[in-house]
Structure formats: C-alpha cells, structure tokens
Residue frames relative to the residue before (quaternion, step in Angstrom):
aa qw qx qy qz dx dy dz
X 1.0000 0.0000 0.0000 0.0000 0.00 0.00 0.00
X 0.5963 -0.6573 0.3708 0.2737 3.47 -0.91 0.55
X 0.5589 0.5851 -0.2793 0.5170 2.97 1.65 -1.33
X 0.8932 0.2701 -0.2691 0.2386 3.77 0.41 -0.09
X 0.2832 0.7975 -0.3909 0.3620 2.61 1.80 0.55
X 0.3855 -0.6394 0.4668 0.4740 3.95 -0.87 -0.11
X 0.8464 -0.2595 0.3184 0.3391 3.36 -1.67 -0.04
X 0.6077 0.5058 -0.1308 0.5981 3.68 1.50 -1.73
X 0.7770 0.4532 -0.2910 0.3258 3.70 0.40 -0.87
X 0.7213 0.4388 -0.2854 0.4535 3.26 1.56 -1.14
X 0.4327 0.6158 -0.4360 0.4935 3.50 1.54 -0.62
X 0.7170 0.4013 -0.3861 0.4193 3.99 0.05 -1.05
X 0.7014 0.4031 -0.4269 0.4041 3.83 0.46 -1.35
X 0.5397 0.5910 -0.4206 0.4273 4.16 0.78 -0.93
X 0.6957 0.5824 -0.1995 0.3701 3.40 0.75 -0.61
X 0.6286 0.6602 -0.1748 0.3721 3.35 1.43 -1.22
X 0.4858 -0.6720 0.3986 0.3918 3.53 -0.78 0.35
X 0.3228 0.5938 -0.5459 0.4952 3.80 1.16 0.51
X 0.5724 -0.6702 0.4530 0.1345 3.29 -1.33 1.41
X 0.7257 0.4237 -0.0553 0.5392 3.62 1.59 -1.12
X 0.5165 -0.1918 -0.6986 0.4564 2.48 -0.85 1.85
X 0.0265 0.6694 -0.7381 0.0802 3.04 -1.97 0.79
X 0.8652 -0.2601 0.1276 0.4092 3.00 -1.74 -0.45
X 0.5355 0.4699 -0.4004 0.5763 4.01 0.78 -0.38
X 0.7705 0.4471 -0.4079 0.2003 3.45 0.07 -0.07
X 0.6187 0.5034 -0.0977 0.5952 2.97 2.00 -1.22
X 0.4507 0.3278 -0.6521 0.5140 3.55 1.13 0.32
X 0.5930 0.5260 -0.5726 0.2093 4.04 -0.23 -1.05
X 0.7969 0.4156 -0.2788 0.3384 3.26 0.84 -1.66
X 0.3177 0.6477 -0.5353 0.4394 3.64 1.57 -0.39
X 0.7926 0.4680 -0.1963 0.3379 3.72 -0.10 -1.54
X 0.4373 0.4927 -0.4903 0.5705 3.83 1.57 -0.88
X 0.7906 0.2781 -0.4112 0.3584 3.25 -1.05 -1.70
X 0.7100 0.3915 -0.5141 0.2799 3.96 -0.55 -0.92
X 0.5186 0.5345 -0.4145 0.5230 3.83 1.24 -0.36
X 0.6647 0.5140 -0.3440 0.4191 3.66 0.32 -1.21
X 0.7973 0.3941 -0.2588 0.3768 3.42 0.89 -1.10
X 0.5669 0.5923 -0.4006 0.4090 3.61 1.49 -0.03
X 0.4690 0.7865 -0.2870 0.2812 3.24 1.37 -0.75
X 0.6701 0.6130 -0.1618 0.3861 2.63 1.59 -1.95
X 0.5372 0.6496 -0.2608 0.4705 3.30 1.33 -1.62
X 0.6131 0.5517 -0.3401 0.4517 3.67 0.74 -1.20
X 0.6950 0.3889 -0.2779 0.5371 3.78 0.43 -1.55
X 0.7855 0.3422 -0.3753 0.3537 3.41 -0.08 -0.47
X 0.3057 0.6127 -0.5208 0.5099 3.73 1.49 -0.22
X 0.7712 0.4619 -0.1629 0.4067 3.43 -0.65 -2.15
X 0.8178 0.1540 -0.3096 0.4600 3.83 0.44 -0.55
X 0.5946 0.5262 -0.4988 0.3474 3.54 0.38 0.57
X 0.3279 -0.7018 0.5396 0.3298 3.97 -0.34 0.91
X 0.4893 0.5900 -0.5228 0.3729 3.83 0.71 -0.42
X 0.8656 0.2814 -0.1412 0.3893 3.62 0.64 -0.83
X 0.2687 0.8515 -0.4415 0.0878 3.08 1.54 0.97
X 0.5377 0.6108 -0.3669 0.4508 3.87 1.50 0.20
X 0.5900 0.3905 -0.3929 0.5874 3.35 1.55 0.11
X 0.5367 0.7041 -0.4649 0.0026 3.46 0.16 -0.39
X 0.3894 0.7894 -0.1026 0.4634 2.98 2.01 -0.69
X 0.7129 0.3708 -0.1056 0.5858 3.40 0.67 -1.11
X 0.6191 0.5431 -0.3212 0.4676 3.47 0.75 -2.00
X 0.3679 0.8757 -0.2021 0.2386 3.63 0.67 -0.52
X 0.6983 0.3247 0.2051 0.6040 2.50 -0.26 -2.73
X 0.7219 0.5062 -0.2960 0.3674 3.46 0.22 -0.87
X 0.5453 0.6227 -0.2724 0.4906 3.61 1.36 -1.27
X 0.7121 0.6438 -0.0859 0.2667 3.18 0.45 -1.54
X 0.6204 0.4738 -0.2290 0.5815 3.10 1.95 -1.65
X 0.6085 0.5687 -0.3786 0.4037 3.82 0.91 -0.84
X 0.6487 0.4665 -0.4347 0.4155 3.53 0.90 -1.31
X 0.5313 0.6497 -0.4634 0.2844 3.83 0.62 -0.69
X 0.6156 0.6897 -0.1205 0.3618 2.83 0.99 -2.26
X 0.6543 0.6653 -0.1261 0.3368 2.91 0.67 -1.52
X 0.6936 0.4139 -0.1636 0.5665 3.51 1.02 -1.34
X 0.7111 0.4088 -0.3710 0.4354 3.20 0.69 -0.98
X 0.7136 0.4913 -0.3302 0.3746 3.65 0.26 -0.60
X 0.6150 0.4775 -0.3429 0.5255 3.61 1.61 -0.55
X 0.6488 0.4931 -0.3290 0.4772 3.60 0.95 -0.21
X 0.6201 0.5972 -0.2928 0.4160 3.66 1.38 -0.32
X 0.4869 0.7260 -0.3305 0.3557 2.97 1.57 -0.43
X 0.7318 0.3740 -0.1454 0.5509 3.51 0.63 -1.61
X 0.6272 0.3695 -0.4647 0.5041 3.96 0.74 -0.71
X 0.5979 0.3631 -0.5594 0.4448 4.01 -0.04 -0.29
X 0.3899 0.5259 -0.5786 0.4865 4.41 0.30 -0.13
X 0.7850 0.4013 -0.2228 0.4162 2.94 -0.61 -2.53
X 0.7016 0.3729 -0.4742 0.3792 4.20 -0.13 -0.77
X 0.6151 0.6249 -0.2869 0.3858 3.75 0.69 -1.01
X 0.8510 0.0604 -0.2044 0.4799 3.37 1.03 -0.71
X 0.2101 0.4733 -0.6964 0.4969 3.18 0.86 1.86
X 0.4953 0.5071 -0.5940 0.3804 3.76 0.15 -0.40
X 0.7092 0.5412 -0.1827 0.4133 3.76 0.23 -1.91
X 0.7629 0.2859 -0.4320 0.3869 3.40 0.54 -0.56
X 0.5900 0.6800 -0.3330 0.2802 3.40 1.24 -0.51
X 0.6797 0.5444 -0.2020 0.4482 3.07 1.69 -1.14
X 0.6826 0.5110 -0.2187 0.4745 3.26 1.60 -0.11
X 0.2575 0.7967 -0.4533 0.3058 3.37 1.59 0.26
X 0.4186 -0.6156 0.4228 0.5168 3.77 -0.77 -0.64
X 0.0962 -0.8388 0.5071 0.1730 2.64 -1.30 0.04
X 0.1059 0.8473 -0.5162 0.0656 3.70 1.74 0.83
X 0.7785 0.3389 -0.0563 0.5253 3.68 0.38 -1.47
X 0.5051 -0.6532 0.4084 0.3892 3.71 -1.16 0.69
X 0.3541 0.7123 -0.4562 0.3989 3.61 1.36 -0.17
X 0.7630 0.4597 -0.0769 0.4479 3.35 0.99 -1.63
X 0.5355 0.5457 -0.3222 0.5582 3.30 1.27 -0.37
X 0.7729 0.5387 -0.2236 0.2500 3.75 0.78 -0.91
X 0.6175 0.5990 -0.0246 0.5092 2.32 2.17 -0.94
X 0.6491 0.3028 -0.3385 0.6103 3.13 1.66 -0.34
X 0.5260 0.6242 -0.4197 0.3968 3.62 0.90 -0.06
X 0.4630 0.6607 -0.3206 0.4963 3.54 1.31 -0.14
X 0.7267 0.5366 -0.2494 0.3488 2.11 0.38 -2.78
X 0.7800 0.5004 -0.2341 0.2940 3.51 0.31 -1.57
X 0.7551 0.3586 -0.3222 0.4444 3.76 0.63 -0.84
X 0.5257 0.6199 -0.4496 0.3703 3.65 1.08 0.33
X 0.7229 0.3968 -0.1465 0.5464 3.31 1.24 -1.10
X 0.4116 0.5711 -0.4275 0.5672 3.56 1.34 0.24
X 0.6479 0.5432 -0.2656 0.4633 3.74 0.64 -0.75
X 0.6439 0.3314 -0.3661 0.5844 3.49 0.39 -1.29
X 0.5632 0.4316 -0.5282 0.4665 3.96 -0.03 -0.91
X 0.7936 0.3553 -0.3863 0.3077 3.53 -0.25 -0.77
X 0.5723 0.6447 -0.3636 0.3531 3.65 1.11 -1.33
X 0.6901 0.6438 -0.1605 0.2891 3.37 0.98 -1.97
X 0.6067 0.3921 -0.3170 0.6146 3.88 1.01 -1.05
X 0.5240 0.5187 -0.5676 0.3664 3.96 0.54 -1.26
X 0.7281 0.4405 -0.3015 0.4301 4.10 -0.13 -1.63
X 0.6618 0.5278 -0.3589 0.3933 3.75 0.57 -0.80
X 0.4699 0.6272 -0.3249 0.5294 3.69 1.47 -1.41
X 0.3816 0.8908 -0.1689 0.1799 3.66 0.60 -1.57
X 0.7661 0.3574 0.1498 0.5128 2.04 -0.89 -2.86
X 0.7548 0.4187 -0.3601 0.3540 3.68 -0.14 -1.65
X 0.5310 0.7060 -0.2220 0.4126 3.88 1.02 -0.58
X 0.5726 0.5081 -0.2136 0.6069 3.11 1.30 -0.68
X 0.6361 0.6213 -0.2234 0.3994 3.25 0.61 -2.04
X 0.5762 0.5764 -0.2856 0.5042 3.56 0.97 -2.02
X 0.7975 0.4197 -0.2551 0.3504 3.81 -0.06 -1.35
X 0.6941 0.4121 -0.3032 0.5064 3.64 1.04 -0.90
X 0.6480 0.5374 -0.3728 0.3903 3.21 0.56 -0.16
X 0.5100 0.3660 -0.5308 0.5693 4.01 1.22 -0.98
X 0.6266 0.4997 -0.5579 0.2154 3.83 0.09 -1.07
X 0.7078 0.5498 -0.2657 0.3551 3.25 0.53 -1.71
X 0.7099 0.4616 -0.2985 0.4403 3.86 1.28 -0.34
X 0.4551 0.5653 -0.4236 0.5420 3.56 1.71 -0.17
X 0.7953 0.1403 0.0064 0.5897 3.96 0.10 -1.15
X 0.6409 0.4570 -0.5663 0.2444 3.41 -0.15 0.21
X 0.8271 -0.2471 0.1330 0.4870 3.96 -1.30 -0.43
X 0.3321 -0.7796 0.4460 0.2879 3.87 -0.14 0.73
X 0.6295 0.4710 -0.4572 0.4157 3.79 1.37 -0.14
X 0.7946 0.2765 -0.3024 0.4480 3.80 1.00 -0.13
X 0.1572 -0.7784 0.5726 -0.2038 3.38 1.24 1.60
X 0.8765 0.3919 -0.1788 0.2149 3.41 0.52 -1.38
X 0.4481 0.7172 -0.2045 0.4930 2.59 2.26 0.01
X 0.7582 0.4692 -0.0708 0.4472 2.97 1.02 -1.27
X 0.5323 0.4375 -0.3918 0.6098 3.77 1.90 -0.23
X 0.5675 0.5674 -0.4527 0.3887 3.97 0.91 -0.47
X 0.7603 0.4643 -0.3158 0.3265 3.45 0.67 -1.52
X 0.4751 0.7218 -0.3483 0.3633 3.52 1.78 -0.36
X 0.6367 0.3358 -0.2152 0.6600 3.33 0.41 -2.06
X 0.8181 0.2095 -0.5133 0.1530 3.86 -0.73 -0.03
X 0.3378 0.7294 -0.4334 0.4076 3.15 1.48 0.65
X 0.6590 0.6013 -0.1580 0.4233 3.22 1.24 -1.15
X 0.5182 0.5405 -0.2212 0.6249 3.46 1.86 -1.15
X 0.7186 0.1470 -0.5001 0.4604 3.67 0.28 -0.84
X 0.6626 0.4973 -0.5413 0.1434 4.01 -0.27 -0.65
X 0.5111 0.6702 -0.3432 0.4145 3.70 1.42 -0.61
X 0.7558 0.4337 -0.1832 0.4551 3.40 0.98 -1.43
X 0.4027 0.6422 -0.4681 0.4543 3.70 1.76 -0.43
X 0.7354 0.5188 -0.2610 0.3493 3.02 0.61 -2.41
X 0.5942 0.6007 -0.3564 0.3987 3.95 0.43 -0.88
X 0.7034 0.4411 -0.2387 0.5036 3.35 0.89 -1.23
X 0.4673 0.6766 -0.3193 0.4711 3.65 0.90 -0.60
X 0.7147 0.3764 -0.2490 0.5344 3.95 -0.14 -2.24
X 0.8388 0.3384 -0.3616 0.2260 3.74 0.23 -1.10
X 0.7436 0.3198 -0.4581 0.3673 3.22 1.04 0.34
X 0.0905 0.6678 -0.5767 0.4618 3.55 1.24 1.04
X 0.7262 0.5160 -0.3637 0.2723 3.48 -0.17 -1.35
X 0.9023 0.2508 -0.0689 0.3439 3.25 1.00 -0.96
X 0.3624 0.5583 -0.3948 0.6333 3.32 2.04 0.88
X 0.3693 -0.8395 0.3985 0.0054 2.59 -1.73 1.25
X 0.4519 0.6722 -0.3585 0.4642 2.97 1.84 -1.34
X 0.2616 -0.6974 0.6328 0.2115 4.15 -0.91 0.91
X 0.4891 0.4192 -0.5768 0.5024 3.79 0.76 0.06
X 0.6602 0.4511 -0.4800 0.3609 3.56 -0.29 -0.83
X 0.6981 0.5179 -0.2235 0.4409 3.45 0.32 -1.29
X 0.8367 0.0364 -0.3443 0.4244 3.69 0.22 -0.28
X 0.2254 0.5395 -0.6757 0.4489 3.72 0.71 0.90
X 0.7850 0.5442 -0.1742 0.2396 3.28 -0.07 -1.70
X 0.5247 0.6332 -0.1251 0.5551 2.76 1.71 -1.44
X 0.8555 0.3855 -0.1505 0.3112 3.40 0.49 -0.78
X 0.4662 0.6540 -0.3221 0.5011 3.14 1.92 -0.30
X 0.7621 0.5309 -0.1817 0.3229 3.24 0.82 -1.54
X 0.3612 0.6038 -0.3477 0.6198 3.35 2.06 -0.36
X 0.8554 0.3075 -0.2750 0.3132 3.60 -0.18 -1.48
X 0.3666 0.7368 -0.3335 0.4599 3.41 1.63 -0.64
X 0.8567 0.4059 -0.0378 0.3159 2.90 -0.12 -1.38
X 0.6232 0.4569 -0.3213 0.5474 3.50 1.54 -0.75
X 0.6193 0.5587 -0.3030 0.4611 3.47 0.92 -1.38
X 0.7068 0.4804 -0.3662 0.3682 4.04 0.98 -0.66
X 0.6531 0.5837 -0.2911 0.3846 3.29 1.35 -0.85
X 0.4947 0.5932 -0.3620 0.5218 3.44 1.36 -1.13
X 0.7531 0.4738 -0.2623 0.3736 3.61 0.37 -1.23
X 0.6333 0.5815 -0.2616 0.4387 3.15 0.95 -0.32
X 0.5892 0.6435 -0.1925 0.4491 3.29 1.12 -1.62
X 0.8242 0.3034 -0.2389 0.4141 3.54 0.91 -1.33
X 0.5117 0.6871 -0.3712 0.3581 3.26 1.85 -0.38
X 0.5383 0.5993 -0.2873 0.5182 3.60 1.58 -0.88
X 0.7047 0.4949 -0.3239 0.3919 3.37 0.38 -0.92
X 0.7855 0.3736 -0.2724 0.4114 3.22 0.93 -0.99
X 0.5272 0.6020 -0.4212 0.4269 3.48 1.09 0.14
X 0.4598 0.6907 -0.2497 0.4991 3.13 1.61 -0.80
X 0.7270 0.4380 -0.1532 0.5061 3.45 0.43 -0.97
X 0.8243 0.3561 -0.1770 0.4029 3.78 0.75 -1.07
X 0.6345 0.4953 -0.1162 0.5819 3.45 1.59 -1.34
C-alpha cells in the first residue's frame, strides 16, 4: 500500500517510469496533508487558552478534517488500484468480436470508476478548502500560516482531482455519464475557486 510506504519510498516509486502512482494519487494525498495540516490548527486552537472562544467551533471543525482526512488517505491507493483496472481491461483479449465486447465493457466500466474516484477526491478537498478559510478566520492566529497553506493546497488537490477526471472523460462514451460528470467538474471547480478567492482574502487580512 502506498499509505505505508515512507516519505523516500513513495517519492522514488512516483518518480518511476510505471504509470501508477500518478497524478490521481497525489491530488488525494495533496487533499490528506492540507487536512492533516488543519487538524494541527485545530490542536493548537483547543490548546491555547487565548482561544478559549474558539474552542467550540475549533472542534467541530477539527473533527470534519479528521473525517476528511481518512477519506482522502484512503483515496490515495484506490485511485492506483482504479488505474490499473483500466490496464487490465485494456489487456483483455480481443481475438473474436465476442472478445472485443467483452473488453469493450470491460474497459468503459473501469474508465468510470477512474473517472467517479478523482470526481469524490475533487469533493473531499472542497470541503478541506472551506474548513480551512474557516479554521483561518477563528482558529490559533500564530498558525494562520498554516491554516492559509492547508487551503491553497486544498485547491491544488481539487484541480489535480479535476484533471484526472476530463482525461478520462475523453475516452467514455455513455453521454449520460459524461454530462453528469461533465457537470460536476464545472460545479467543482467553480465552488473551489470561489473558496479559494475568499480564503486569499482572508489571509490577506490576518498574515
């Protein structure tokens, strides 16, 4: 599993000429760490008595990241595992048109999950994006800077979801799928930028 690999190991395999891990993973883990790093903001909220009028919120707010958090560390290895269901599909036979149908299936099914999988990851990191301006409005004012990072790399993972998303659009056919899909990645994507936009400002204002 990736998730247990060290820091050195996952950096070397990301690196390799093996197609898997790639970009769908490193948006999830983009989205872990900016969660991991609100968390912090959260503990240091909850232990600082200066901020004992946040603690309440700092909280609730902690709590949503830890969620986040799992989910987005577990997205890591399933965006691998979906990617190479693509490969095995494309490698079915295909001698007889029976076989051809069968991998023609095979293939736009596992094109989907690839596509579904970054869509939830995009998501998740959205959330992340929002708790985090929150967690920078009321949380601990010395790790402000902590809390405008975990934002904008929230923003990096939902872009890098969304990327991972269009390219396997490109190669699915079903047109329901595509403009559902099609249409998240619009709203995604607007709803991340907005989030972002106000997440800047407020850093602006505190930092």
């Amino acid at each position: 599993m990736l998730m247990k690999k060290s820091v050195t190991d996952f950096l070397a395999e990301l690196k390799s000429n093996s197609p898997a891990p790639g970009g769908g993973s490193v948006a999830a883990l983009a989205g872990a760490l900016a969660a991991a790093l609100g968390v912090m903001v959260g503990n240091l909220t909850l232990g600082s008595a200066k901020c004992a009028d946040a603690h309440d919120e700092a909280g609730t707010l902690k709590c949503d990241l830890e969620k986040a958090l799992t989910r987005l560390a577990s997205y890591v290895d399933e965006d691998t595992a979906a990617f190479n269901e693509v490969m095995a599909a494309y490698k079915l036979p295909k001698d007889s048109d029976e076989d051809k149908a069968i991998r023609g299936q095979a293939i736009q099914a596992a094109l989907q999950k690839a596509a579904k999988l970054p869509l939830e990851v995009a998501a998740t990191c959205v959330g992340v994006l929002e708790l985090s301006h929150r967690m920078l409005a009321i949380g601990n004012p010395n790790a402000a800077s902590d809390a405008a990072v975990a934002g904008r790399l929230a923003h990096a993972g939902v872009w890098a979801a969304l990327y991972n998303v269009r390219i396997n659009l490109a190669s699915i056919k079903e047109s329901s799928f595509l403009e559902t899909a099609g249409a998240e990645v619009r709203a995604l994507a607007q709803k991340a930028d907005a989030a972002l936009a106000a997440l800047s400002q407020k850093a602006e204002e505190v930092i």
